[in-house]
ZADO-1210 file (C-alpha; in nm, 4 decimals, padded with zeros to 6 digits):
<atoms>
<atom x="10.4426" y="07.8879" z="10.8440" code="UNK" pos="1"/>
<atom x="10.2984" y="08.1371" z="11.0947" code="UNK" pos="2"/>
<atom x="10.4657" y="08.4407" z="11.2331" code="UNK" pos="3"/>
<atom x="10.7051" y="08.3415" z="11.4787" code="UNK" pos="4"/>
<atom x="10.8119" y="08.1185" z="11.1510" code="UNK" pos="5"/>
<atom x="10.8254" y="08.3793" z="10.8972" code="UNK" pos="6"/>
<atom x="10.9131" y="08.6829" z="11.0812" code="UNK" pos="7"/>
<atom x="10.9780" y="08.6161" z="11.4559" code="UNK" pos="8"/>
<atom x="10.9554" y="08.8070" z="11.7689" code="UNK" pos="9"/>
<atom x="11.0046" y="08.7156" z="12.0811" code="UNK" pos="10"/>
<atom x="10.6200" y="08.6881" z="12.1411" code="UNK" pos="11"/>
<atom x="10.5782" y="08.5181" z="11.8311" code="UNK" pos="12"/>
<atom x="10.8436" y="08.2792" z="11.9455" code="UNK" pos="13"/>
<atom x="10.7043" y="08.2333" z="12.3040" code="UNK" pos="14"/>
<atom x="10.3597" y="08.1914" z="12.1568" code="UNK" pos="15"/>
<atom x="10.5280" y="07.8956" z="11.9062" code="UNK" pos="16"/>
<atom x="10.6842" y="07.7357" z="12.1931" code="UNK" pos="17"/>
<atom x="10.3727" y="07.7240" z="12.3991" code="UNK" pos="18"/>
<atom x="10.2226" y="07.5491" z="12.1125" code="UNK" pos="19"/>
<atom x="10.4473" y="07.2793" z="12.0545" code="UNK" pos="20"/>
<atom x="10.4546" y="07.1881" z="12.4012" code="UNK" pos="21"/>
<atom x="10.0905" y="07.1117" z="12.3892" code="UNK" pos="22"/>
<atom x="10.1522" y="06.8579" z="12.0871" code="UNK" pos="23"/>
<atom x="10.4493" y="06.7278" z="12.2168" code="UNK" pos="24"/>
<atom x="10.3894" y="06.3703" z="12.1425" code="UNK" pos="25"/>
<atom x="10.3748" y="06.4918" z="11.7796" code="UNK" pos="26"/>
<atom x="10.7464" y="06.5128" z="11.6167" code="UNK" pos="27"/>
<atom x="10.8573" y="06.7941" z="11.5093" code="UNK" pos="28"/>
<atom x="10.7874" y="06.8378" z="11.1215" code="UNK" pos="29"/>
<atom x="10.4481" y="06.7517" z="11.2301" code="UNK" pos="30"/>
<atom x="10.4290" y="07.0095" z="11.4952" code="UNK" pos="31"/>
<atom x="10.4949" y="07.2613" z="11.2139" code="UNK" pos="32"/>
<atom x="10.2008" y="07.1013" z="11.0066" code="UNK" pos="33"/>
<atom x="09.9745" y="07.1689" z="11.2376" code="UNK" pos="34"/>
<atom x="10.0676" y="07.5343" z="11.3105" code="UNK" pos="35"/>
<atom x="10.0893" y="07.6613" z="11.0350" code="UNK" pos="36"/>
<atom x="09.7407" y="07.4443" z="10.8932" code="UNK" pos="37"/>
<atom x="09.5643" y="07.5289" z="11.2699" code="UNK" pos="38"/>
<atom x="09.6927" y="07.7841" z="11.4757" code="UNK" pos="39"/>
<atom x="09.6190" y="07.7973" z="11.8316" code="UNK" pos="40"/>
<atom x="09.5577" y="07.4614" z="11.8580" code="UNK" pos="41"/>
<atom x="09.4892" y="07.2943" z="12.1483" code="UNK" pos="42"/>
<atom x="09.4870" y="06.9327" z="12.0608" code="UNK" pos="43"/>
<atom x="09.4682" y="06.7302" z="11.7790" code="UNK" pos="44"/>
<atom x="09.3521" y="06.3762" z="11.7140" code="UNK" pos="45"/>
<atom x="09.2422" y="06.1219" z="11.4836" code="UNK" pos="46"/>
<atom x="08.8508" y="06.0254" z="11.4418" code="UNK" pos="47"/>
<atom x="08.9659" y="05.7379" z="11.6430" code="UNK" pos="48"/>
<atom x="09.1260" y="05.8876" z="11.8913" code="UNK" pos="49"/>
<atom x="08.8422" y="06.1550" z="11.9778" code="UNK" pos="50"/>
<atom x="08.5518" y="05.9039" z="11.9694" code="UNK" pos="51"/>
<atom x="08.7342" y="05.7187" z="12.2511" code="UNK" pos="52"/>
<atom x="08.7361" y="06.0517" z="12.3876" code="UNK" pos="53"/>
<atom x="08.3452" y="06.0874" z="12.3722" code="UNK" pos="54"/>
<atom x="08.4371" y="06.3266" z="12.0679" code="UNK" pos="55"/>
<atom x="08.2767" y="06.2657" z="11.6996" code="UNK" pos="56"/>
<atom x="08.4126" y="06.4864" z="11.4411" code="UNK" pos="57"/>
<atom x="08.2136" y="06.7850" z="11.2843" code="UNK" pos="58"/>
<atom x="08.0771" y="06.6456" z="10.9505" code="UNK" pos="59"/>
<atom x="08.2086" y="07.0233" z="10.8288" code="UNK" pos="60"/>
<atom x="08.5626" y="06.9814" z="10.9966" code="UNK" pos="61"/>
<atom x="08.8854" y="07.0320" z="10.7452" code="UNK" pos="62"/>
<atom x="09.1070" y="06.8128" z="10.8217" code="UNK" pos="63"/>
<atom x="09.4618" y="06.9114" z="10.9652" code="UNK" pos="64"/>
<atom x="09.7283" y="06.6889" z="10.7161" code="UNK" pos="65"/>
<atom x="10.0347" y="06.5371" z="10.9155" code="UNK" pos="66"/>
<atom x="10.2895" y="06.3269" z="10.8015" code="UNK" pos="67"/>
<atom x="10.2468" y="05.9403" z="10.8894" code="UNK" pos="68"/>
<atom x="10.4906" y="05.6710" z="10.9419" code="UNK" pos="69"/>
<atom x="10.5688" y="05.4465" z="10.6631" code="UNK" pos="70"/>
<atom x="10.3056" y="05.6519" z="10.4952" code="UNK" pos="71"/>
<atom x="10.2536" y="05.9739" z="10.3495" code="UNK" pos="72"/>
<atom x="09.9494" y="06.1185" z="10.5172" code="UNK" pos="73"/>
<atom x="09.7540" y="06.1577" z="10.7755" code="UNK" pos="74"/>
<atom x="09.4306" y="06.3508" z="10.9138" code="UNK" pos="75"/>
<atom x="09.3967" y="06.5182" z="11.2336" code="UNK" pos="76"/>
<atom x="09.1782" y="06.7226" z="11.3651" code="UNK" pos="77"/>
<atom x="09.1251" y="06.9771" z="11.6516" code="UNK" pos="78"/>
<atom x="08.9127" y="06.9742" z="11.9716" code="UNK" pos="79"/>
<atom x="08.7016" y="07.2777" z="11.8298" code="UNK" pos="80"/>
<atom x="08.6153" y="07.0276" z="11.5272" code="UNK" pos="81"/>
<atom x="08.4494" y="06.8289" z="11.7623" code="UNK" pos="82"/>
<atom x="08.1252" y="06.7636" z="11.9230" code="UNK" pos="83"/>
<atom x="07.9307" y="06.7286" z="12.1417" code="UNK" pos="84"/>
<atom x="08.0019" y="07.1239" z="12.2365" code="UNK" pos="85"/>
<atom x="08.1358" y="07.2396" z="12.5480" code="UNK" pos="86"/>
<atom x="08.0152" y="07.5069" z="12.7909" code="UNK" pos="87"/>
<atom x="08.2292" y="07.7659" z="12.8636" code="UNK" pos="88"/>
<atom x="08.2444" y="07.9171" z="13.2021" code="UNK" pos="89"/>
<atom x="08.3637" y="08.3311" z="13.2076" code="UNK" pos="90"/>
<atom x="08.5191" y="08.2061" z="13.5203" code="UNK" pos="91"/>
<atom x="08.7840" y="07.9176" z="13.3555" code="UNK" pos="92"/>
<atom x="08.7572" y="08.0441" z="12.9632" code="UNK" pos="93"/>
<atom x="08.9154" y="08.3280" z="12.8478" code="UNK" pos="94"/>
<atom x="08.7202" y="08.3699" z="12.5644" code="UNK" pos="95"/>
<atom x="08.4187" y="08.2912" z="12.6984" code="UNK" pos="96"/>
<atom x="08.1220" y="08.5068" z="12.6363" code="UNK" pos="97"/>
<atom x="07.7633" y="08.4725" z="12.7633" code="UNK" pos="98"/>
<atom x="07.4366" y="08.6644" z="12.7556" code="UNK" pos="99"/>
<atom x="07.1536" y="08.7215" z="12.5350" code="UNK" pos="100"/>
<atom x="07.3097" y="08.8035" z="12.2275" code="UNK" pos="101"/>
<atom x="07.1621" y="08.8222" z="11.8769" code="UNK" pos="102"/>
<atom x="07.3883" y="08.7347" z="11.5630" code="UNK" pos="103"/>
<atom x="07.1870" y="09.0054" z="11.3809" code="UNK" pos="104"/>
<atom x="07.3922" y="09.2811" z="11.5792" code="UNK" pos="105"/>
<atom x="07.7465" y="09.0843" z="11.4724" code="UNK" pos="106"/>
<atom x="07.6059" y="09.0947" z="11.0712" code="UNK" pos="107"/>
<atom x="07.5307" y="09.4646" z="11.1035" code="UNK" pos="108"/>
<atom x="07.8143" y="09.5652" z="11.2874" code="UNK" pos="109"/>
<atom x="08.1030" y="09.3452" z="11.0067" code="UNK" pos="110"/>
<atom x="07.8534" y="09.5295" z="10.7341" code="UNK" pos="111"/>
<atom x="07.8632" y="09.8690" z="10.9033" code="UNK" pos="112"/>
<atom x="08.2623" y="09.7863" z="10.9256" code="UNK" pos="113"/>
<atom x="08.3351" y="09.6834" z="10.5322" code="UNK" pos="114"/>
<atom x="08.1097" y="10.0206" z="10.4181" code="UNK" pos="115"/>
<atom x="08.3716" y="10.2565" z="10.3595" code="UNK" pos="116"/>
<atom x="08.3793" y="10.5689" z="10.5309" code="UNK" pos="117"/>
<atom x="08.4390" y="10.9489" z="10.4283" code="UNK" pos="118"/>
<atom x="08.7797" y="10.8981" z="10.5404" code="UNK" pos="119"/>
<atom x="08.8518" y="10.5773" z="10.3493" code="UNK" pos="120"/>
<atom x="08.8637" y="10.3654" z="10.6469" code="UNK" pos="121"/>
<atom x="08.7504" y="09.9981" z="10.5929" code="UNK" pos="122"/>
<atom x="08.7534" y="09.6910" z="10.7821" code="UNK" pos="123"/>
<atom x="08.6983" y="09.3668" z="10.6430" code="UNK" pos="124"/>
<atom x="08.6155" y="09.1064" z="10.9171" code="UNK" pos="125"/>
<atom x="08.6537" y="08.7112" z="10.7507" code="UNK" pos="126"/>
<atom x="08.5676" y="08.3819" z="10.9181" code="UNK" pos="127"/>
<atom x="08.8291" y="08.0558" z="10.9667" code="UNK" pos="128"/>
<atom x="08.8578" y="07.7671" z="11.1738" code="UNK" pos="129"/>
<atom x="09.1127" y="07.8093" z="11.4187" code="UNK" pos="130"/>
<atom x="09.2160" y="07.6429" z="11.7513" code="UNK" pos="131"/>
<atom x="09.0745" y="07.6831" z="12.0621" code="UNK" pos="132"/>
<atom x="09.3327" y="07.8922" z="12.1566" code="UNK" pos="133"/>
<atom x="09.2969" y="08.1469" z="11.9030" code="UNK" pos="134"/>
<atom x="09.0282" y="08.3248" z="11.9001" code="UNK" pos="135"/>
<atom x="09.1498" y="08.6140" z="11.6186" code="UNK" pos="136"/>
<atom x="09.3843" y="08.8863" z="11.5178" code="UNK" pos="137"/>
<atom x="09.3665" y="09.1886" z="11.3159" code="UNK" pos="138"/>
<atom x="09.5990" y="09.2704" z="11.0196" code="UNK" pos="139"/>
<atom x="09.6649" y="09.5779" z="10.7777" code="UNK" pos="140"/>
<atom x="09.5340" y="09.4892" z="10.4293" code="UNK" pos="141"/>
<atom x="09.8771" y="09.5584" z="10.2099" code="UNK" pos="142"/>
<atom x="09.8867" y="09.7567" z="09.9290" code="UNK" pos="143"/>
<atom x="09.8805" y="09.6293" z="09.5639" code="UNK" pos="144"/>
<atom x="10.0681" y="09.5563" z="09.3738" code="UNK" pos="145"/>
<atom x="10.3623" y="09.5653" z="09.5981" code="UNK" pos="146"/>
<atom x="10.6063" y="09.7355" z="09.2495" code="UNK" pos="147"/>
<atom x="10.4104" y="09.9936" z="09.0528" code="UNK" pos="148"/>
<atom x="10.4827" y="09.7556" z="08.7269" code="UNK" pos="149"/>
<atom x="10.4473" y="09.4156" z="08.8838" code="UNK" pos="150"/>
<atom x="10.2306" y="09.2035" z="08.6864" code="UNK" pos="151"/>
<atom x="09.9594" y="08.9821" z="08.8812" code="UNK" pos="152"/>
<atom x="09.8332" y="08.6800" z="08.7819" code="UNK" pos="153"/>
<atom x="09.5380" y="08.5424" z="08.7899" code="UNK" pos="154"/>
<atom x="09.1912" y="08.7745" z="08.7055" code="UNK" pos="155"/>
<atom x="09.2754" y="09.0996" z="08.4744" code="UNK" pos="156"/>
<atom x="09.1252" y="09.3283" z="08.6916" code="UNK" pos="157"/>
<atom x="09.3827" y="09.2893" z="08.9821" code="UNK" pos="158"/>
<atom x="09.6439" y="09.4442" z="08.7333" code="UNK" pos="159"/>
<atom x="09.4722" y="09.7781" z="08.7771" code="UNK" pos="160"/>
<atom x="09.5133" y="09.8161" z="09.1216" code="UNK" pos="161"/>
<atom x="09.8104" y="10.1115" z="09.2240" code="UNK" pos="162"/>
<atom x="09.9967" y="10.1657" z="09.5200" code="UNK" pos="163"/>
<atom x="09.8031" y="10.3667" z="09.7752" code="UNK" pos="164"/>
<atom x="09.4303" y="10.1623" z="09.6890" code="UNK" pos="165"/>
<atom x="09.4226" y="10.0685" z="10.0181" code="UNK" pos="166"/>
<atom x="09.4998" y="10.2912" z="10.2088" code="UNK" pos="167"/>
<atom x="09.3211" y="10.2817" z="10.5448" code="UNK" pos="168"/>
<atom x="09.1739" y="09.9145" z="10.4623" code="UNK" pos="169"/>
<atom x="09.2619" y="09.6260" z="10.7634" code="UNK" pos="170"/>
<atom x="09.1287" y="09.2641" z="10.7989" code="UNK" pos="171"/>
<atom x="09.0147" y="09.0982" z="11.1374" code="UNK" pos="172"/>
<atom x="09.0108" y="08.7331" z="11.1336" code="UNK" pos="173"/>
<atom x="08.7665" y="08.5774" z="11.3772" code="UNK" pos="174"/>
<atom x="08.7572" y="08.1671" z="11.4887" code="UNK" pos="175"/>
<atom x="08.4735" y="08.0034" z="11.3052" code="UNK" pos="176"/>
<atom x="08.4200" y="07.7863" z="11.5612" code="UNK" pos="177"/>
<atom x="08.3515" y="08.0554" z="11.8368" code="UNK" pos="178"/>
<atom x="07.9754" y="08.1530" z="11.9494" code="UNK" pos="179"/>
<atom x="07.8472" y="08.4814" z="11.7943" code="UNK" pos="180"/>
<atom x="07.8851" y="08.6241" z="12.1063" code="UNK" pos="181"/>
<atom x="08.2398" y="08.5303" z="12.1591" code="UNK" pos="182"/>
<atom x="08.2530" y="08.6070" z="11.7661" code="UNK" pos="183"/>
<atom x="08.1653" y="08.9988" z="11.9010" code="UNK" pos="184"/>
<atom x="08.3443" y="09.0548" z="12.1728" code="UNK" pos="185"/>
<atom x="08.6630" y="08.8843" z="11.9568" code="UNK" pos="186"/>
<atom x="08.5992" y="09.1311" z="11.6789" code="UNK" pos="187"/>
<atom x="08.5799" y="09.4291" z="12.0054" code="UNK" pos="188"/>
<atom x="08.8931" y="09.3033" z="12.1320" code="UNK" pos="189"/>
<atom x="09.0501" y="09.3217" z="11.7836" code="UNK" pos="190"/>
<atom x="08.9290" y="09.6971" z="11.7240" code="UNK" pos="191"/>
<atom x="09.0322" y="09.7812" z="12.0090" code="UNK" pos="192"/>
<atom x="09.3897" y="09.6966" z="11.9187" code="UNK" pos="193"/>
<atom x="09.3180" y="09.8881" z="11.5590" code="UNK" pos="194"/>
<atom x="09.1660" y="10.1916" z="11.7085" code="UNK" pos="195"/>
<atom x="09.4518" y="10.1972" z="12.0224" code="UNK" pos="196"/>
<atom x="09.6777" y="10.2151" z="11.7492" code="UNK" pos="197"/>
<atom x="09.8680" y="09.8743" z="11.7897" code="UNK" pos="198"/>
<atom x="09.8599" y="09.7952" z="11.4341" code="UNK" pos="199"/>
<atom x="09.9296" y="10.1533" z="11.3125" code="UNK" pos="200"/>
<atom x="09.8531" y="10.5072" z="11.1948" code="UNK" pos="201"/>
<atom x="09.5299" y="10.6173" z="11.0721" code="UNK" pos="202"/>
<atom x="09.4589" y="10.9785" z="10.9163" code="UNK" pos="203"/>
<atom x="09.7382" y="11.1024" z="11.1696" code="UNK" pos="204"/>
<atom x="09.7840" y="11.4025" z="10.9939" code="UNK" pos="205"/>
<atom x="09.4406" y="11.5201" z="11.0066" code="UNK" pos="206"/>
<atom x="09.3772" y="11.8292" z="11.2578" code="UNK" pos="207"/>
<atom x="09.0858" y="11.6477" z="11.3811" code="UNK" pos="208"/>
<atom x="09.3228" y="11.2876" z="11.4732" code="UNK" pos="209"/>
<atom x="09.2490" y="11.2114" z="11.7771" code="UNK" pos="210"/>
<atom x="08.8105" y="11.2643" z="11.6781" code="UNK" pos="211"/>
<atom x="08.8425" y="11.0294" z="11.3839" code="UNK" pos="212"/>
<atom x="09.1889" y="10.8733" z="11.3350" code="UNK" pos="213"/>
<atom x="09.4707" y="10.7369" z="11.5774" code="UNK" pos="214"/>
<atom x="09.8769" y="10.7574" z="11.6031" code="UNK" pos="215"/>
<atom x="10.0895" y="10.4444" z="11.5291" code="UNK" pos="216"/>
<atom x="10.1431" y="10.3021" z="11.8847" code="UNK" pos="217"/>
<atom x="10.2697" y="09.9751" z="11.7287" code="UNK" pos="218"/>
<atom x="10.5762" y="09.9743" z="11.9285" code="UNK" pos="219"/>
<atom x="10.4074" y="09.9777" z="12.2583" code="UNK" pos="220"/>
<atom x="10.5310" y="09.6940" z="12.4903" code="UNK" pos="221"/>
<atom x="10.2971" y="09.3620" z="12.4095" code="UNK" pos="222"/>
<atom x="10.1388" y="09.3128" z="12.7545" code="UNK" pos="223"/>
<atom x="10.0308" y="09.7041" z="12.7380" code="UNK" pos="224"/>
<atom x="09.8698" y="09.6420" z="12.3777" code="UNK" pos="225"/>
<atom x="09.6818" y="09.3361" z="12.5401" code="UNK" pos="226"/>
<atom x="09.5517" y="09.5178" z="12.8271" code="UNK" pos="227"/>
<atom x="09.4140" y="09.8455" z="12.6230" code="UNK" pos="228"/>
<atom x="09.2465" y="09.6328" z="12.3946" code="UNK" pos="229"/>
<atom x="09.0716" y="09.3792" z="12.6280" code="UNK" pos="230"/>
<atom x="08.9478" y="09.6512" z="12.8150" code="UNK" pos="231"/>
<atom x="08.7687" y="09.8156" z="12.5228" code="UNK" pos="232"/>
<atom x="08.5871" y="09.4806" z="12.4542" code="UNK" pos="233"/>
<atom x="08.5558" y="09.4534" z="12.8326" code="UNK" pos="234"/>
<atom x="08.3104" y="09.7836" z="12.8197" code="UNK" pos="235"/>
<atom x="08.1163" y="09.7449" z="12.5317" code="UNK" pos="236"/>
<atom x="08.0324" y="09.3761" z="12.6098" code="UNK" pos="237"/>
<atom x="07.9300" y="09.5165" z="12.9424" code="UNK" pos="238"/>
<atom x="07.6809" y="09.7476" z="12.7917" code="UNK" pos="239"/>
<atom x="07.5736" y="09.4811" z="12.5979" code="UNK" pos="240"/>
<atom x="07.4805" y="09.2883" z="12.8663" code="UNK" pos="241"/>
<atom x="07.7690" y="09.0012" z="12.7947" code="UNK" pos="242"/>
<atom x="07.9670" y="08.8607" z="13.0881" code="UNK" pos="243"/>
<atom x="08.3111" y="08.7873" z="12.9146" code="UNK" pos="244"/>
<atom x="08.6055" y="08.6073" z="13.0061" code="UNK" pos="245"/>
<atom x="08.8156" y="08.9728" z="13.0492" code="UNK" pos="246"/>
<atom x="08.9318" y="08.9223" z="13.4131" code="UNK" pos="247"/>
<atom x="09.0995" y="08.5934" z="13.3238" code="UNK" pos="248"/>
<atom x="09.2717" y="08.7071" z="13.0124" code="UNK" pos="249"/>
<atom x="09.3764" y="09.0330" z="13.1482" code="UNK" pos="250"/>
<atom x="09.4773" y="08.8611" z="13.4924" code="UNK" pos="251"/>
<atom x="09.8301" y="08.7692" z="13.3400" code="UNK" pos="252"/>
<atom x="09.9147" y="09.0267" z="13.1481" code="UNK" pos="253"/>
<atom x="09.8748" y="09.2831" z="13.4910" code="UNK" pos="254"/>
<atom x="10.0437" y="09.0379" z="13.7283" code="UNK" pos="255"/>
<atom x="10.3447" y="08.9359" z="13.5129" code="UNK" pos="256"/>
<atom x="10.4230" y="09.2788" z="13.3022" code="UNK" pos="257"/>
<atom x="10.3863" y="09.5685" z="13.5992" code="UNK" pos="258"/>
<atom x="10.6238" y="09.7914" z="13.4270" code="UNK" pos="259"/>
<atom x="10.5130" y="09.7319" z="13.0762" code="UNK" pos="260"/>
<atom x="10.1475" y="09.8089" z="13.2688" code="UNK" pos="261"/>
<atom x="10.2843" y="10.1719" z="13.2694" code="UNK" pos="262"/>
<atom x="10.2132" y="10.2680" z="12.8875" code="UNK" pos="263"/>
<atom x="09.8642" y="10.2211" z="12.9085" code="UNK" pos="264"/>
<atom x="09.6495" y="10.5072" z="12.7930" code="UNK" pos="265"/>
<atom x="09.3132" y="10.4703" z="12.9532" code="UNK" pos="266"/>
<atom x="09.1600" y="10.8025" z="12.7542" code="UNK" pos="267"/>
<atom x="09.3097" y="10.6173" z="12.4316" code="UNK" pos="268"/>
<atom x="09.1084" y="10.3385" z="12.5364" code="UNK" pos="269"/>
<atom x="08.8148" y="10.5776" z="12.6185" code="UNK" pos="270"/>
<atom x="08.8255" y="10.7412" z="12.2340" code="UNK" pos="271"/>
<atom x="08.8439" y="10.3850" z="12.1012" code="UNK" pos="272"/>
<atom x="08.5471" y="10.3132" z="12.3162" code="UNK" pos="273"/>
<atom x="08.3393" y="10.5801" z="12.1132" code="UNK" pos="274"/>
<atom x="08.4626" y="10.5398" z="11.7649" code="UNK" pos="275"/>
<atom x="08.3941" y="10.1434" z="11.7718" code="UNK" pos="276"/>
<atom x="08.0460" y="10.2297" z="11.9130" code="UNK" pos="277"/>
<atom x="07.9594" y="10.3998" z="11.5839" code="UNK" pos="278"/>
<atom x="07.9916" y="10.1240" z="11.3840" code="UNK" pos="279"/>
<atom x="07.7331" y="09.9261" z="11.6049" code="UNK" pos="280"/>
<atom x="07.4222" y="09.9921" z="11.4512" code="UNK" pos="281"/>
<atom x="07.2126" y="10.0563" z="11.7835" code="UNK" pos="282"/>
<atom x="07.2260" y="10.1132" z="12.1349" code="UNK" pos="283"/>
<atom x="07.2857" y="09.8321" z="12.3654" code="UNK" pos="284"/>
<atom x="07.0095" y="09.7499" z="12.5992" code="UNK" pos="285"/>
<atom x="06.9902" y="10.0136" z="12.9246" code="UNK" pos="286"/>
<atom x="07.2218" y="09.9262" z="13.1561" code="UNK" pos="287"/>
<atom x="07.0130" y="09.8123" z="13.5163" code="UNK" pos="288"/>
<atom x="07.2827" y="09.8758" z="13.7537" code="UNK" pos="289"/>
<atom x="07.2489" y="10.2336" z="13.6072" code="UNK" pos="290"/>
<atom x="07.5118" y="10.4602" z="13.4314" code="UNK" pos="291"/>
</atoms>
């Protein structure tokens, strides 16, 4: 039912109580539907309801399922299953991103990411429809099978896998709905968090760490996490010629959290800045204003 269901957190719970005051003429058990079928969502409506909105439904839109009254079901859906599209100013959109921008350099950098390196580091980066205010997260990948004898079911072959497969293997999820350029600096934003360390320890031990691995830093405050990350996406979309919504999302996070502000590492952000860069297959255009 979504994190700050399963296993909450005080962000988790803030983040779950910012949501259901968006759908607040929803009751509750339906408020739950809808997170846990859509997070981040914005608003949600029947086809009705969004054509008298100037909205028509996306003939590829899932429907979000809700209960009805006197009735079992209804459908819903949210305002990024819409169309027509809508523009998204930098200026007013946090995850804005605009530029020229070919998917081609998204493709190779998710292949570049899932081809597994000498040091068994993998990232696998998958596609969902989410809200409008979600634009992704990253996750570890956990090992399997979670007992050494515990029996899967389903397709033989996932009976073979042993604790320890995995190791070094994480997942980004990135909004469907998002443009590829918001689609790349989303997956930036969400290496930057894996490459900061936020979601753990990679090849710690190794003598050469800090040129090809990173510490856990998981337990940094959540406002400092936000800011190191952001800023790495921040960069490289700059290089890439990209003007992103980074001075609205970060705008928050170093106004509200000044003391949290304190644990940022800006030459951890620098390193994570050059070992996301390999995995983009080229160089970004020359930068005009110079270096």
């Amino acid at each position: 039912m979504g994190l700050a269901l399963t296993a909450p957190t005080p962000d988790a719970v803030l983040e779950f109580s910012a949501f259901a005051s968006r759908l607040k003429r929803l009751g509750p058990y339906n408020i739950m539907m809808v997170y846990a079928q859509r997070p981040g969502a914005r608003a949600v409506g029947s086809r009705k309801e969004w054509a008298s909105a100037g909205q028509t439904v996306r003939p590829d839109a899932l429907p979000i399922l809700i209960l009805r009254p006197n009735g079992p079901i209804a459908q819903v859906f949210e305002l990024e299953d819409t169309l027509p599209l809508r523009d998204k100013d930098p200026r007013q959109n946090a995850f804005a991103a605009i530029g020229e921008f070919k998917p081609e350099t998204l493709h190779a950098t998710i292949k570049s990411l899932a081809a597994l390196t000498k040091r068994k580091l993998k990232v696998e980066v998958t596609f969902a429809a989410l809200g409008s205010d979600s634009a992704g997260w990253v996750s570890r990948q956990p090992t399997l099978p979670l007992q050494p004898k515990l029996v899967l079911q389903g397709q033989p072959g996932l009976a073979a896998l042993t604790p320890g497969r995995l190791k070094g293997h994480w997942r980004v999820l990135i909004n469907s709905r998002l443009t590829p350029a918001e689609q790349f600096s989303t997956l930036l934003h969400e290496l930057g968090h894996l490459v900061c360390g936020h979601t753990g320890a990679f090849d710690q031990g190794n003598p050469q760490a800090d040129e090809y691995g990173w510490p856990d830093r998981s337990h940094m405050p959540h406002s400092a996490k936000e800011v190191e990350a952001e800023l790495v996406a921040w960069h490289i979309c700059e290089r890439w010629g990209l003007v992103t919504g980074s001075a609205l999302y970060l705008r928050p996070y170093l106004e509200d959290a000044a003391d949290e502000i304190r644990c940022i590492d800006l030459d951890r952000v620098i390193r994570a800045i050059a070992k996301i860069e390999r995995f983009i297959p080229r160089l970004p255009p020359p930068s005009k204003r110079g270096s």
